[in-house]
C-alpha positions in Angstrom: -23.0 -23.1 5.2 -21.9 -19.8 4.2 -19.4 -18.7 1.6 -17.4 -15.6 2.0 -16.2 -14.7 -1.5 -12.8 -12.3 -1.1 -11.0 -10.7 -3.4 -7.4 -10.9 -3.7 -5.9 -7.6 -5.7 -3.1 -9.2 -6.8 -1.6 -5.6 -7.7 -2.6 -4.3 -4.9 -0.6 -6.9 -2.7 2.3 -6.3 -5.3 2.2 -2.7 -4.5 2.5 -3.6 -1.0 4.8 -5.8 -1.0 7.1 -3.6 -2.7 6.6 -0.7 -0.9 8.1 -2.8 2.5 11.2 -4.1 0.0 11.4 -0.3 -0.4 11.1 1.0 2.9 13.8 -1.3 3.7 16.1 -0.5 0.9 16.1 3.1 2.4 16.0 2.3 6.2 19.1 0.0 5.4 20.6 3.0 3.8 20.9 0.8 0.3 19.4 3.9 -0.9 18.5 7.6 -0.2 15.6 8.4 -1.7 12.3 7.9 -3.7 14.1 8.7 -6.8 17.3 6.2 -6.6 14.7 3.9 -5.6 12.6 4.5 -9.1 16.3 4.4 -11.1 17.3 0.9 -9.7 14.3 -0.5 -10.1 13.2 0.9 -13.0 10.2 2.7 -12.0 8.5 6.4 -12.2 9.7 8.3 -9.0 6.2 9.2 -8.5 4.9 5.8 -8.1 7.9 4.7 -6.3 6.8 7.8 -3.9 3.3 6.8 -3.8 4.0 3.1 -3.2 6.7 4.1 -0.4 3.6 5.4 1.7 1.4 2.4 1.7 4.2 0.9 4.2 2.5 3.2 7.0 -1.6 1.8 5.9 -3.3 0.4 9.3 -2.2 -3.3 10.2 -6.0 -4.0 9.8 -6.3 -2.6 6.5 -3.4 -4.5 5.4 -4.8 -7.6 7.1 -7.9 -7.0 4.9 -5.7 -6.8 2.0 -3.7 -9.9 2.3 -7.0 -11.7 3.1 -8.8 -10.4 0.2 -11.9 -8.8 2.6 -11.1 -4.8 1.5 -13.9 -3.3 0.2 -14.3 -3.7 -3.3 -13.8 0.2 -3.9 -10.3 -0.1 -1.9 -7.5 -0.4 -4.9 -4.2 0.7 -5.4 -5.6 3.7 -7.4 -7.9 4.7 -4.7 -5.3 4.6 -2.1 -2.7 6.9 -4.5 -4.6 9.1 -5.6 -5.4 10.6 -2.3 -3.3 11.7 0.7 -3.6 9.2 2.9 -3.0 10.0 7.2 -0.9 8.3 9.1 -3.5 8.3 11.6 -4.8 4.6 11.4 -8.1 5.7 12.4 -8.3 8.4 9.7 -7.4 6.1 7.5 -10.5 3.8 8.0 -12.6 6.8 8.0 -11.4 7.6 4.9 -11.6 4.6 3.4 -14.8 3.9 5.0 -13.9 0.6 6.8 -15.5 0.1 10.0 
C-alpha cells in the first residue's frame, strides 16, 4: 500500500479563500476597489491586489491546492510575486504543473 503524503498550505488556502470573499465583495458592489477592500479589512492594498488575482488560478491548480498535491515550490509567495496569466494553460506552464 502506498502513501501519498500532501501538503496542505494552510496560508495558501487562506489566501484563496479570501481572495473569493473578495471578489465577491466587489462583484456584489459592497465595494469598489482593491483599496476599500484593504481599508475594511485591514490589509495592505497591495496584497489585497495580489490576493484578488488568485480568484482567476486554473480550477486544477486550485484542486491541487485544496488537496494538498501542489508542488512543493507552489506558495502564496511564488504565485505573488509574479504575473500570473489568465490563460490556465500558461499558468501550468508557468508553474510547471503538468
Amino acid at each position: 500500500m502506498s502513501i501519498n503524503k500532501t501538503n496542505h498550505d494552510q496560508t495558501l488556502i487562506r489566501a484563496i479563500i479570501r481572495s473569493y470573499k473578495w471578489n465577491k465583495m466587489l462583484d456584489s458592489g459592497e465595494v469598489k476597489s482593491a483599496r476599500e477592500i484593504a481599508e475594511k479589512e485591514n490589509a495592505e492594498r497591495t496584497y489585497a491586489s495580489d490576493l484578488l488575482k488568485l480568484k482567476f488560478l486554473a480550477p486544477e491548480i486550485i484542486a491541487m491546492i485544496l488537496n494538498g498535491t501542489q508542488p512543493r515550490t507552489l506558495n502564496l509567495t511564488s504565485l505573488t510575486d509574479q504575473k500570473i496569466p489568465m490563460c490556465w494553460r500558461q499558468q501550468k506552464q508557468l508553474l510547471n504543473i503538468a
